[in-house]
PDB file of the backbone (N, CA, C, O) and the ligand in Angstrom, with CONECT records:
HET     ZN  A 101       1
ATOM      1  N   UNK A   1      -9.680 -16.519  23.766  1.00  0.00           N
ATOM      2  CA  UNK A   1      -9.446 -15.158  23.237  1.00  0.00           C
ATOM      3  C   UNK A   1     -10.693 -14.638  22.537  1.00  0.00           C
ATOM      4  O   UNK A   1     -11.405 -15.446  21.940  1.00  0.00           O
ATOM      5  N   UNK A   2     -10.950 -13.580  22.562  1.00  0.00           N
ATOM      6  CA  UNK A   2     -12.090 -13.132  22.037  1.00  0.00           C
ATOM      7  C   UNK A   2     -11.907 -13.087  20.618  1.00  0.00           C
ATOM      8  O   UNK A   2     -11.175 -12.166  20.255  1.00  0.00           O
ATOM      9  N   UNK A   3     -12.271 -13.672  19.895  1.00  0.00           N
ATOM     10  CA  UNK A   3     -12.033 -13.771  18.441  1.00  0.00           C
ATOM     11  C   UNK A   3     -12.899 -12.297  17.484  1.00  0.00           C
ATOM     12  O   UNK A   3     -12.525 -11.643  16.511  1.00  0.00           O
ATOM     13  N   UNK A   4     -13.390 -12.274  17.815  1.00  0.00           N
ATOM     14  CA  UNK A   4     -14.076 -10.768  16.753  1.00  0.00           C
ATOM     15  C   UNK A   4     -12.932  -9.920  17.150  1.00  0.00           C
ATOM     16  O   UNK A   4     -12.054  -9.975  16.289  1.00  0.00           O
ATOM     17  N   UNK A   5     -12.657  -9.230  18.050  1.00  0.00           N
ATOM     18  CA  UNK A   5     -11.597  -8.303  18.488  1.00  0.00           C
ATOM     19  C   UNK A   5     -10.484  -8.191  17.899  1.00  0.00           C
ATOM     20  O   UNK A   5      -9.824  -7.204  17.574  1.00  0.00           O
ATOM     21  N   UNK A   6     -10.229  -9.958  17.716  1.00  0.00           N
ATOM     22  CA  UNK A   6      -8.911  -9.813  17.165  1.00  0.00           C
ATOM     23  C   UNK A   6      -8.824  -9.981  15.815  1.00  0.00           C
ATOM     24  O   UNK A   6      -7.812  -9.724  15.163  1.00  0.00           O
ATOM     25  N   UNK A   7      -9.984 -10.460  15.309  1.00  0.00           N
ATOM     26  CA  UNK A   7     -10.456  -9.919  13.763  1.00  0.00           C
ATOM     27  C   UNK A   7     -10.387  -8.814  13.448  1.00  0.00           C
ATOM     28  O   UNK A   7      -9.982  -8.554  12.315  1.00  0.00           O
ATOM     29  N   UNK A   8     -10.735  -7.844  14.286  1.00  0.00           N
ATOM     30  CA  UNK A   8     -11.335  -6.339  13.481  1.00  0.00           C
ATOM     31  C   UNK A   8      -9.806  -5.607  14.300  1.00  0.00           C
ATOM     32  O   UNK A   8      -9.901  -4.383  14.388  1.00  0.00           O
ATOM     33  N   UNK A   9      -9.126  -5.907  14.597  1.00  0.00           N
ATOM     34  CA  UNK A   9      -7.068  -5.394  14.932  1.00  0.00           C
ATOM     35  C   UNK A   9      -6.510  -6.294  14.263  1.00  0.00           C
ATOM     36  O   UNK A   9      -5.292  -6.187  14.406  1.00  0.00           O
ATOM     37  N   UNK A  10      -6.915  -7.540  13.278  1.00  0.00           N
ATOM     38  CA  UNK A  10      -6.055  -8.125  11.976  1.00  0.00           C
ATOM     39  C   UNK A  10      -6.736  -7.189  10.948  1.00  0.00           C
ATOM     40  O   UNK A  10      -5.810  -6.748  10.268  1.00  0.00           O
ATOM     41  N   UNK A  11      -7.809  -6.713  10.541  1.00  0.00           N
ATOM     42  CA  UNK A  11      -8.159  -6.100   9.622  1.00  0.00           C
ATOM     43  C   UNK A  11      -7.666  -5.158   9.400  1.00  0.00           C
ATOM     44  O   UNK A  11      -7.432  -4.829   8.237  1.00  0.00           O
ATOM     45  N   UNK A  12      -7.328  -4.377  10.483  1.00  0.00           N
ATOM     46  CA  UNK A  12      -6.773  -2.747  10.992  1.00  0.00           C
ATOM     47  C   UNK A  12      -5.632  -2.602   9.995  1.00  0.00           C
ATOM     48  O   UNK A  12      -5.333  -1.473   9.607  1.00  0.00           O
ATOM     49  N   UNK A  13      -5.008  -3.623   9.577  1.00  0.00           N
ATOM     50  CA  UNK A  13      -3.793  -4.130   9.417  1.00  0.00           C
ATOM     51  C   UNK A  13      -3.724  -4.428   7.913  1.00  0.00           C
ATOM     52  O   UNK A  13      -2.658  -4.459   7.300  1.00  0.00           O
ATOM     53  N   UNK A  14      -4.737  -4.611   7.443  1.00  0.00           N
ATOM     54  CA  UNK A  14      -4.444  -5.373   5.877  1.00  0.00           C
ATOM     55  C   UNK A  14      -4.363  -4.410   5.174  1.00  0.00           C
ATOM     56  O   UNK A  14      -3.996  -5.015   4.167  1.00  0.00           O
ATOM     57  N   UNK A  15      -4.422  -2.917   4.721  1.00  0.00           N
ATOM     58  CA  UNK A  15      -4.097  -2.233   3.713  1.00  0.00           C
ATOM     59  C   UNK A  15      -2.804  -1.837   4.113  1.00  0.00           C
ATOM     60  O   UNK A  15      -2.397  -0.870   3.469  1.00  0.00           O
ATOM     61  N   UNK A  16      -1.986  -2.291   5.011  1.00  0.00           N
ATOM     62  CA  UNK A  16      -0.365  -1.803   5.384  1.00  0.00           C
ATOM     63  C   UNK A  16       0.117  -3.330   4.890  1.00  0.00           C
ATOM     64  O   UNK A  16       1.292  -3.600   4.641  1.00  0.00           O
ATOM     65  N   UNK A  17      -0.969  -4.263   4.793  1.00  0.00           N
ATOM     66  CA  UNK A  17       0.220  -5.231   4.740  1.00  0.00           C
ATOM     67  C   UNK A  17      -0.303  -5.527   3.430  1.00  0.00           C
ATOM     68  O   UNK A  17       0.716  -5.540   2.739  1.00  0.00           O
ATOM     69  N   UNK A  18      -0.966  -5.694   2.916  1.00  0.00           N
ATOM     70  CA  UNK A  18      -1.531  -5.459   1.233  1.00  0.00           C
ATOM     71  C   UNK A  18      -0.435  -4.469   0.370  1.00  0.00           C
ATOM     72  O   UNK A  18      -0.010  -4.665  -0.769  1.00  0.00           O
ATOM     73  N   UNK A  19      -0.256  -3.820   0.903  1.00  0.00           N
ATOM     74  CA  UNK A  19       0.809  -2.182   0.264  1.00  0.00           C
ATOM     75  C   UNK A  19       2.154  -2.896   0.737  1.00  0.00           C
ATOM     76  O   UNK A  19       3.257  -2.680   0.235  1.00  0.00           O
ATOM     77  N   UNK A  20       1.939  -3.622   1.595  1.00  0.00           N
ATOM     78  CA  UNK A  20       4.264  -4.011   2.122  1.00  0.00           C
ATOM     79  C   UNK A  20       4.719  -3.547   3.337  1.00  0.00           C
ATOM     80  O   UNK A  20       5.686  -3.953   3.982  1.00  0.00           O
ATOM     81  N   UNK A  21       3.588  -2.256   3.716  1.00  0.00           N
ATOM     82  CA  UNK A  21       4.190  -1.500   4.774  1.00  0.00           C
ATOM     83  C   UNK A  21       4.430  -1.783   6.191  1.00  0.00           C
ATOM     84  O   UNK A  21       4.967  -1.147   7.098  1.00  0.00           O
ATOM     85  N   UNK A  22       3.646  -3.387   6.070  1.00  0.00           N
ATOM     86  CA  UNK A  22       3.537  -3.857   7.776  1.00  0.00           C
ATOM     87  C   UNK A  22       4.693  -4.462   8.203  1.00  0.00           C
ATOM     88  O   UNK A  22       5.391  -5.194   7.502  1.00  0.00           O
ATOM     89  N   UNK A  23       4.978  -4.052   9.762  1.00  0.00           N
ATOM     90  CA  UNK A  23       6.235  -4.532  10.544  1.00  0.00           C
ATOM     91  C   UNK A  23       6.234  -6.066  10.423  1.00  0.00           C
ATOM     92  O   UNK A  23       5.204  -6.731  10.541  1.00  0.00           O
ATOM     93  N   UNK A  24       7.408  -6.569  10.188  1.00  0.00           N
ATOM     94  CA  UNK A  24       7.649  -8.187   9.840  1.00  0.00           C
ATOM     95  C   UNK A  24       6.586  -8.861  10.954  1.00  0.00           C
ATOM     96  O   UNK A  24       5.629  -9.524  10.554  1.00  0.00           O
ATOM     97  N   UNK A  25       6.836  -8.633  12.408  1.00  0.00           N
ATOM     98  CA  UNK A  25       6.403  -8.571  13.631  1.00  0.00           C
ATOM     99  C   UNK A  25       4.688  -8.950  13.369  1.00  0.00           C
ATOM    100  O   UNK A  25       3.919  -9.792  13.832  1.00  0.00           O
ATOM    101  N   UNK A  26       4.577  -7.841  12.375  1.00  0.00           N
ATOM    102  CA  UNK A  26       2.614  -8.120  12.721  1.00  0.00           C
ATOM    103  C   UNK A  26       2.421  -8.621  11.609  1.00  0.00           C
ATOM    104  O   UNK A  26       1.381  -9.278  11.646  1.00  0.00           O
ATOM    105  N   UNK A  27       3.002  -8.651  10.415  1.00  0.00           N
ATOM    106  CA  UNK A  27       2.755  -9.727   9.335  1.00  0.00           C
ATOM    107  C   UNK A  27       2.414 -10.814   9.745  1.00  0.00           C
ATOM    108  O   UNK A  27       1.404 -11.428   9.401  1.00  0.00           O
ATOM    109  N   UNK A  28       3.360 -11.202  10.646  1.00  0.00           N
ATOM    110  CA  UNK A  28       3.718 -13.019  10.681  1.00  0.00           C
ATOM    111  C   UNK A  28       2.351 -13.205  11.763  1.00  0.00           C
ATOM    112  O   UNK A  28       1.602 -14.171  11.619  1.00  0.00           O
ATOM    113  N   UNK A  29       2.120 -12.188  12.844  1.00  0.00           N
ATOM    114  CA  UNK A  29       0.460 -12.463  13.539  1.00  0.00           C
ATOM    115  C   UNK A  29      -0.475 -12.763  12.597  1.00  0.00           C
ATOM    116  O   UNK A  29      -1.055 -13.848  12.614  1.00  0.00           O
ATOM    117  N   UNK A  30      -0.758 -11.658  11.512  1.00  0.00           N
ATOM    118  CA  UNK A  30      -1.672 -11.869  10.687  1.00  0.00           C
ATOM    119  C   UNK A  30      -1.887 -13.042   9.747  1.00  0.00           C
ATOM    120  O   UNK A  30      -2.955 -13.434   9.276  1.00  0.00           O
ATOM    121  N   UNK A  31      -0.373 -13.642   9.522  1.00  0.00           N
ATOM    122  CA  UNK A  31      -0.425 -14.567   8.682  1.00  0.00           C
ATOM    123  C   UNK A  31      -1.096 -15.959   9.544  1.00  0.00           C
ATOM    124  O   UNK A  31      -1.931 -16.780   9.163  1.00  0.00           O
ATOM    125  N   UNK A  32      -0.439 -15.852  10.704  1.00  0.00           N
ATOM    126  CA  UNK A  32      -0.742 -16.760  11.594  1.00  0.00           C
ATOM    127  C   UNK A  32      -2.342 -16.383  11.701  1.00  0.00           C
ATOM    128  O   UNK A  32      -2.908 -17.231  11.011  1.00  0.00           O
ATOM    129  N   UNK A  33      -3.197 -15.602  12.189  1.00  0.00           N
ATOM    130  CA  UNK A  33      -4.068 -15.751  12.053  1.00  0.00           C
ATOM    131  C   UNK A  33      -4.953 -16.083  10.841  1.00  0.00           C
ATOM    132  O   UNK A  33      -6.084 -16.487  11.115  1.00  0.00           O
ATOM    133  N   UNK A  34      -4.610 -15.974   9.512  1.00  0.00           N
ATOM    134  CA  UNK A  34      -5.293 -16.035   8.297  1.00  0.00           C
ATOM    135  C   UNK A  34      -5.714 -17.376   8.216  1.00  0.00           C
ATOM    136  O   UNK A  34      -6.816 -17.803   7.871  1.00  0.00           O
ATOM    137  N   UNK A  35      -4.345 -18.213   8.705  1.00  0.00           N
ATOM    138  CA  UNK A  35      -4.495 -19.195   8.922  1.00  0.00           C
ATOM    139  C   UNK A  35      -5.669 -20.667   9.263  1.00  0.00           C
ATOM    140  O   UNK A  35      -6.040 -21.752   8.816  1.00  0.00           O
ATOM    141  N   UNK A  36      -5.866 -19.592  10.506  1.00  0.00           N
ATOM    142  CA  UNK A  36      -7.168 -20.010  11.383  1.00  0.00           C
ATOM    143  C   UNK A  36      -7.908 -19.095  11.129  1.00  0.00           C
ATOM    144  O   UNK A  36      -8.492 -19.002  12.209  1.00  0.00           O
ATOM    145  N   UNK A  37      -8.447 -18.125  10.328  1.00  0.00           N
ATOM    146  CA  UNK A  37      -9.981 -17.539  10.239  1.00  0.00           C
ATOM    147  C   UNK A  37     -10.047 -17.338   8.365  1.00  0.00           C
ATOM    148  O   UNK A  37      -9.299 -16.683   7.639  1.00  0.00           O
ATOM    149  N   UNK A  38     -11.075 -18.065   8.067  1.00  0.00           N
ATOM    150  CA  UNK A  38     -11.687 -18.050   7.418  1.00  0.00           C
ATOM    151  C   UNK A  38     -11.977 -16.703   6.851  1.00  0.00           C
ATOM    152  O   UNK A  38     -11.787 -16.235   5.728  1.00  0.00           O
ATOM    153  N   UNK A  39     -12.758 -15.955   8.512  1.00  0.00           N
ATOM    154  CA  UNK A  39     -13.488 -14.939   7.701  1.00  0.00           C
ATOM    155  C   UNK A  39     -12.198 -13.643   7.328  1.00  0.00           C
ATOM    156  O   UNK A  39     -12.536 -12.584   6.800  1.00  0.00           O
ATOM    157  N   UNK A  40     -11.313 -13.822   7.551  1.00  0.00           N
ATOM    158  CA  UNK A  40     -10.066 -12.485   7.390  1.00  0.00           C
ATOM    159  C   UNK A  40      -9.878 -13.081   6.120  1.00  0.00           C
ATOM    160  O   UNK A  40      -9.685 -12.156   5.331  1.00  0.00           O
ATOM    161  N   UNK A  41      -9.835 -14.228   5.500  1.00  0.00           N
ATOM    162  CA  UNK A  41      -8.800 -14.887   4.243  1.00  0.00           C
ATOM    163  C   UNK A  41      -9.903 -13.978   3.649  1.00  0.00           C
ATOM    164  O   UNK A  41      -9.552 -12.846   3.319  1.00  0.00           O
ATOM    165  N   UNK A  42     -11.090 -14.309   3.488  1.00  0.00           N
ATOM    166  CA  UNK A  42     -11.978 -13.789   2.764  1.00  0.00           C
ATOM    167  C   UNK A  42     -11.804 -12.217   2.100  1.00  0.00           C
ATOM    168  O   UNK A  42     -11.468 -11.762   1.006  1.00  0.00           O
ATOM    169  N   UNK A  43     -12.262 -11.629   3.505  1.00  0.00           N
ATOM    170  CA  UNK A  43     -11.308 -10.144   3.156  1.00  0.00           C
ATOM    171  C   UNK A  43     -10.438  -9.716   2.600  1.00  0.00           C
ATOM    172  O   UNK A  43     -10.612  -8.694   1.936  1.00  0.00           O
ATOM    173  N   UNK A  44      -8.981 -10.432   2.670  1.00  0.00           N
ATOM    174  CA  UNK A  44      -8.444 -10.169   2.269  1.00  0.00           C
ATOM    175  C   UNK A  44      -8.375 -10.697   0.845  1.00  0.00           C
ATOM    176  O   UNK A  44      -7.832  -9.862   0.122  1.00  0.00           O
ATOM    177  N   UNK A  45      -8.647 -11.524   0.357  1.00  0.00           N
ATOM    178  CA  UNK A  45      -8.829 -11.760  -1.021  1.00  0.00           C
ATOM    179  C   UNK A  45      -9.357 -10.378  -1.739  1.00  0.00           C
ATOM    180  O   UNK A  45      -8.856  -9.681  -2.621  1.00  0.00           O
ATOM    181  N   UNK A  46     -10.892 -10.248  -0.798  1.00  0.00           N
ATOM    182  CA  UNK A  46     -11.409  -8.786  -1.399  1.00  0.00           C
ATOM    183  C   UNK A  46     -11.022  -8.465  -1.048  1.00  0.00           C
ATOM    184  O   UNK A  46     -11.043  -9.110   0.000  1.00  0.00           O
ATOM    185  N   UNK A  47     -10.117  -7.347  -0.848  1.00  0.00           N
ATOM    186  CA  UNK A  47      -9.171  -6.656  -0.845  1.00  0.00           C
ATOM    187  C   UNK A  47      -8.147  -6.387  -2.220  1.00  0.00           C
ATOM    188  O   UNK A  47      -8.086  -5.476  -3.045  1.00  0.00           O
ATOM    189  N   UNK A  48      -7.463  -7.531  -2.036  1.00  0.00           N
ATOM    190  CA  UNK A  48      -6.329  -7.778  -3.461  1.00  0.00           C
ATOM    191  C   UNK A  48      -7.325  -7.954  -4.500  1.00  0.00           C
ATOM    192  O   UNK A  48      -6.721  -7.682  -5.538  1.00  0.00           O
ATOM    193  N   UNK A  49      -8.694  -8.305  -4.832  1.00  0.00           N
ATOM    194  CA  UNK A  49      -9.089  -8.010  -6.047  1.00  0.00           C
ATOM    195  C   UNK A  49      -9.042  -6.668  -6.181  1.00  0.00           C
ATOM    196  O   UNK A  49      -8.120  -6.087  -6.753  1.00  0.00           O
ATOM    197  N   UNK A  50     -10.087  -6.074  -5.634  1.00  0.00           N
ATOM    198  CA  UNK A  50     -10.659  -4.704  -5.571  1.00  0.00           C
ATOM    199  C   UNK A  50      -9.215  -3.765  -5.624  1.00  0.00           C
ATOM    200  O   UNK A  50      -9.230  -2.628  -6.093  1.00  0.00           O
ATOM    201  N   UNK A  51      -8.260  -4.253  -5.205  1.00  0.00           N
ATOM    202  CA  UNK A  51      -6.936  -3.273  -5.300  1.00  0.00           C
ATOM    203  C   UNK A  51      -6.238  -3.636  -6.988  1.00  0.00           C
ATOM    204  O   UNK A  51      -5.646  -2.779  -7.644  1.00  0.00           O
ATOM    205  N   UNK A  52      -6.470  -5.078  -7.467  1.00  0.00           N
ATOM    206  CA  UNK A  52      -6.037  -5.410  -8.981  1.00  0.00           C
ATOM    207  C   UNK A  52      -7.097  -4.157  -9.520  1.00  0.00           C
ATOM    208  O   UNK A  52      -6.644  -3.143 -10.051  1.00  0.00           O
ATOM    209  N   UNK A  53      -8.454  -4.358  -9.325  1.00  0.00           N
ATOM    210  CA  UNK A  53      -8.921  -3.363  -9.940  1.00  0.00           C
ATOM    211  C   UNK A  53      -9.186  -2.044 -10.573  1.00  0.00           C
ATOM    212  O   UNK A  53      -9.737  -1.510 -11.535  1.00  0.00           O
ATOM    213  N   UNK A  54      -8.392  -1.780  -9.352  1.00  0.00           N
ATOM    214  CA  UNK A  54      -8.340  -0.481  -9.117  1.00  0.00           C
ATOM    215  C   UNK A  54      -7.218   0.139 -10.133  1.00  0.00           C
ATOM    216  O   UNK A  54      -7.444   0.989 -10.995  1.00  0.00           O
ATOM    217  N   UNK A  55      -6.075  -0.416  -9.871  1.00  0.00           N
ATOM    218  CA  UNK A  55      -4.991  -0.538 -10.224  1.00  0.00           C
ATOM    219  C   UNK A  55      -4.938  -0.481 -12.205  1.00  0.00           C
ATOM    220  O   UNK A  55      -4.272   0.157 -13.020  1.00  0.00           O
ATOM    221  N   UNK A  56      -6.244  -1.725 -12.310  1.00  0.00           N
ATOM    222  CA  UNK A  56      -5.989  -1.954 -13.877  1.00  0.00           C
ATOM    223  C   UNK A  56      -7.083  -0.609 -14.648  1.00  0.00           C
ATOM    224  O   UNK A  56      -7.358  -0.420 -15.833  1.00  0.00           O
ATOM    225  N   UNK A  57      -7.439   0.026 -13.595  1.00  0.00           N
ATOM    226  CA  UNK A  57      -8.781   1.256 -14.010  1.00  0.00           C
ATOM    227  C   UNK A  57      -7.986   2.482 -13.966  1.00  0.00           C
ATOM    228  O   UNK A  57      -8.368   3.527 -14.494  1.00  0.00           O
ATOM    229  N   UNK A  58      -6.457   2.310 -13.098  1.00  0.00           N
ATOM    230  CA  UNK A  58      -5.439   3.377 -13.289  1.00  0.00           C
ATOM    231  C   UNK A  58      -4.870   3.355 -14.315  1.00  0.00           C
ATOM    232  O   UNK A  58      -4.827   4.426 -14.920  1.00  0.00           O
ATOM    233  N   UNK A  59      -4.156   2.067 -14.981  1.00  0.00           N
ATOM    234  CA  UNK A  59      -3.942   2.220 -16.237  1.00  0.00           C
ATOM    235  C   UNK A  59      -4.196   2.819 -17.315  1.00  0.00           C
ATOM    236  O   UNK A  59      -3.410   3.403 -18.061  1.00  0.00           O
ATOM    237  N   UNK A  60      -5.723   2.625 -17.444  1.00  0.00           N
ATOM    238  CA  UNK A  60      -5.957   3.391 -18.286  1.00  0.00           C
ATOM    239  C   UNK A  60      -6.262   4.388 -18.285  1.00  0.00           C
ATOM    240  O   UNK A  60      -6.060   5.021 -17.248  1.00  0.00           O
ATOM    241  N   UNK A  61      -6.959   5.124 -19.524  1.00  0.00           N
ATOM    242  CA  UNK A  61      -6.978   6.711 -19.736  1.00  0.00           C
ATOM    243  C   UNK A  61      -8.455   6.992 -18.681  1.00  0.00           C
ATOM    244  O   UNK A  61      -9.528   6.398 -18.574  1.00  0.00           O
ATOM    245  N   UNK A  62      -7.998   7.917 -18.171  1.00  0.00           N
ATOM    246  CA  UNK A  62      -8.797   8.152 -17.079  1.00  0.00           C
ATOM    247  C   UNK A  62     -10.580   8.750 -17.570  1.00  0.00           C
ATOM    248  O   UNK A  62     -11.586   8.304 -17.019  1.00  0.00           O
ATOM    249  N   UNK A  63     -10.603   9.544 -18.409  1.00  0.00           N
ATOM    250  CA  UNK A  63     -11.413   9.694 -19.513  1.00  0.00           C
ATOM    251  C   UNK A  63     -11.474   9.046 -20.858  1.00  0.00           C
ATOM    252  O   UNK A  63     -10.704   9.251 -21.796  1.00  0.00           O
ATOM    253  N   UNK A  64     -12.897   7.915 -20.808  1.00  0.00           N
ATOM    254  CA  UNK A  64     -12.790   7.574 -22.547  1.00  0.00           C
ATOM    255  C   UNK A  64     -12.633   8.723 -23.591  1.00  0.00           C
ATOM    256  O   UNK A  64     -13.041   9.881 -23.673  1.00  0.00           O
ATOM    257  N   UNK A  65     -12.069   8.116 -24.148  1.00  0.00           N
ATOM    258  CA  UNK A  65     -11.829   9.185 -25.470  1.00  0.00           C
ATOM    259  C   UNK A  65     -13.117  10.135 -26.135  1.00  0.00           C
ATOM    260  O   UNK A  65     -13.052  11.295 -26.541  1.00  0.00           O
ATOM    261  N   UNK A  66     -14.183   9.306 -26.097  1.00  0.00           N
ATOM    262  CA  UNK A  66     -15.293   9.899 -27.028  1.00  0.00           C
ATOM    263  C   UNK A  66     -15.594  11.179 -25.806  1.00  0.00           C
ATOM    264  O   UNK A  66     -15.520  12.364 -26.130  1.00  0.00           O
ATOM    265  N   UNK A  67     -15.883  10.815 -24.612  1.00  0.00           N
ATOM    266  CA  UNK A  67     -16.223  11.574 -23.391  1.00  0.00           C
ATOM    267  C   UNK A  67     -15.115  12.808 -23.463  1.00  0.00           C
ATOM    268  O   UNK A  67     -15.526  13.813 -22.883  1.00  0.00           O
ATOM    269  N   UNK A  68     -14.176  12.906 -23.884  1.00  0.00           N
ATOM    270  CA  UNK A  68     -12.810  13.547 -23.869  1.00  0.00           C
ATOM    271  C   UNK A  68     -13.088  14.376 -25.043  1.00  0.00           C
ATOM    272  O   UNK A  68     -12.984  15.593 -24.887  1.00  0.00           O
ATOM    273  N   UNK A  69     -13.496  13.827 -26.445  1.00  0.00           N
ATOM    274  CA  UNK A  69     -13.746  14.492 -27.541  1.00  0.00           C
ATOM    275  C   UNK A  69     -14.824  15.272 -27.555  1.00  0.00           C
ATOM    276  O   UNK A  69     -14.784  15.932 -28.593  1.00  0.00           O
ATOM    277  N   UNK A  70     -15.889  15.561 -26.844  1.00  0.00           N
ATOM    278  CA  UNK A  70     -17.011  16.035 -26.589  1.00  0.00           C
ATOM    279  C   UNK A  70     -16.376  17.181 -25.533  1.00  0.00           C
ATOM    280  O   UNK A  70     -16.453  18.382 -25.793  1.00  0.00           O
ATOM    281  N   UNK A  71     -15.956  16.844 -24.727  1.00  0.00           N
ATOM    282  CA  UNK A  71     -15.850  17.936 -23.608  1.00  0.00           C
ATOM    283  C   UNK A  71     -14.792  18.568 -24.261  1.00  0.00           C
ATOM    284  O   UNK A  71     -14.683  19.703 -23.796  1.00  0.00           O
ATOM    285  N   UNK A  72     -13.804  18.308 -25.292  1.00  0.00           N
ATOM    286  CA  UNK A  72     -13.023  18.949 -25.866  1.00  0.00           C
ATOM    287  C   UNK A  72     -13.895  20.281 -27.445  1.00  0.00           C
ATOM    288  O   UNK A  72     -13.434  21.296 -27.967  1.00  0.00           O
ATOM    289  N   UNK A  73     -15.000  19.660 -27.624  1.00  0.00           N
ATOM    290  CA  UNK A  73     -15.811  20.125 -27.964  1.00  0.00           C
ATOM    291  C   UNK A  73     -16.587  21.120 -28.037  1.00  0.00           C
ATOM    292  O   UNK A  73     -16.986  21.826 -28.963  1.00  0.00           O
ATOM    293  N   UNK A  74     -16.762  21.083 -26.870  1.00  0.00           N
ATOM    294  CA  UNK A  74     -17.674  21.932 -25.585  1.00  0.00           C
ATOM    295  C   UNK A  74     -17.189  23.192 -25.706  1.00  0.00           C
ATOM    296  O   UNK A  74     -17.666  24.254 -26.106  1.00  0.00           O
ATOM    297  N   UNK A  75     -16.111  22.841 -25.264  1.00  0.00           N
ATOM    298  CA  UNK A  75     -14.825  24.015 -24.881  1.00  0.00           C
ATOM    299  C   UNK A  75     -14.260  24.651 -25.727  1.00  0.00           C
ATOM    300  O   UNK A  75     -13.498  25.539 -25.345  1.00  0.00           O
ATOM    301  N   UNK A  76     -14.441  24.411 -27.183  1.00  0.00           N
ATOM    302  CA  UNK A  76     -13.984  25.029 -28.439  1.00  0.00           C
ATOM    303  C   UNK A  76     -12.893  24.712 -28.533  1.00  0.00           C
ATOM    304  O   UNK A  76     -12.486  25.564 -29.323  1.00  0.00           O
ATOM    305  N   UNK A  77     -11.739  23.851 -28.221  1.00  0.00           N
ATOM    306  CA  UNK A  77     -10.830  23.721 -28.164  1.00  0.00           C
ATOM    307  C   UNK A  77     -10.515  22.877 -29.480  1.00  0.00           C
ATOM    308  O   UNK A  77     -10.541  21.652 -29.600  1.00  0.00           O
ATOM    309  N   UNK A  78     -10.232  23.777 -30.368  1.00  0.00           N
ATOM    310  CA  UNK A  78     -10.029  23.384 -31.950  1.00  0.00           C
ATOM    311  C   UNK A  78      -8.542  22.896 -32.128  1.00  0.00           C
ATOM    312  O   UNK A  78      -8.205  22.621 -33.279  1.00  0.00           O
ATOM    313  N   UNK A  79      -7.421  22.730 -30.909  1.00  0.00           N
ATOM    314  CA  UNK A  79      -6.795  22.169 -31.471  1.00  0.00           C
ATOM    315  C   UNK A  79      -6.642  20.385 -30.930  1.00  0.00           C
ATOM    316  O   UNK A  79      -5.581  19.771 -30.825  1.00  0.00           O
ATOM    317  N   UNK A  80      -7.993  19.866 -30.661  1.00  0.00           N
ATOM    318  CA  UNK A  80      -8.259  18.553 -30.694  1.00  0.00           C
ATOM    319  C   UNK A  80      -7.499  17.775 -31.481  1.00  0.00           C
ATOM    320  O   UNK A  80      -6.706  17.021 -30.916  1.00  0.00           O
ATOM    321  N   UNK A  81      -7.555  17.781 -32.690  1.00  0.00           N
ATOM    322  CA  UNK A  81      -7.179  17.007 -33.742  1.00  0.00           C
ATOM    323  C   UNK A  81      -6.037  17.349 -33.870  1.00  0.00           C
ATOM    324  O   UNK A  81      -5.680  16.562 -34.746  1.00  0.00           O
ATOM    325  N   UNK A  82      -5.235  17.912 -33.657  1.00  0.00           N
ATOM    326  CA  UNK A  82      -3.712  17.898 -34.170  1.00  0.00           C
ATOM    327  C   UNK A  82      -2.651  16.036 -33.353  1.00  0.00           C
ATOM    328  O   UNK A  82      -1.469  15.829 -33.626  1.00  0.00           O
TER     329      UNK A  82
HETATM  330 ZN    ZN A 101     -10.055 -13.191  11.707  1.00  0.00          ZN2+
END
């Protein structure tokens, strides 16, 4: 089997199955392949970091505060402090 090919149509695949959204059907291919390739486990690891990341950078306040107090600043917007 041509193995790159079917690397880069398991890849196609990992932000549906990263998110939940993949058919049981192509999960269990992919899993089966993760199996045997190295280089997909890889990926997908990066992947689930870079998505924790993302995730823990949503949490928080999307603007630091000081950056927030300045542009609130800017703008005359005197009722900052309440
Ligand atoms: Zn692969």
């Amino acid at each position: 089997m041509n193995q790159k090919g079917h690397c880069a149509e398991m890849i196609g695949t990992l932000s549906d199955y990263i998110d939940g959204e993949l058919s049981p059907e192509l999960c269990q291919s992919l899993e089966e392949h993760l199996k045997d390739c190295q280089d997909c486990r890889v990926v997908v690891d990066t992947m689930k970091k870079t998505i924790e990341l993302y995730k823990m950078e949503a949490d928080k306040e999307s603007i630091p505060s000081k950056v927030k107090e300045r542009l609130f600043a800017r703008l005359n917007l005197d009722d900052f402090e309440k």
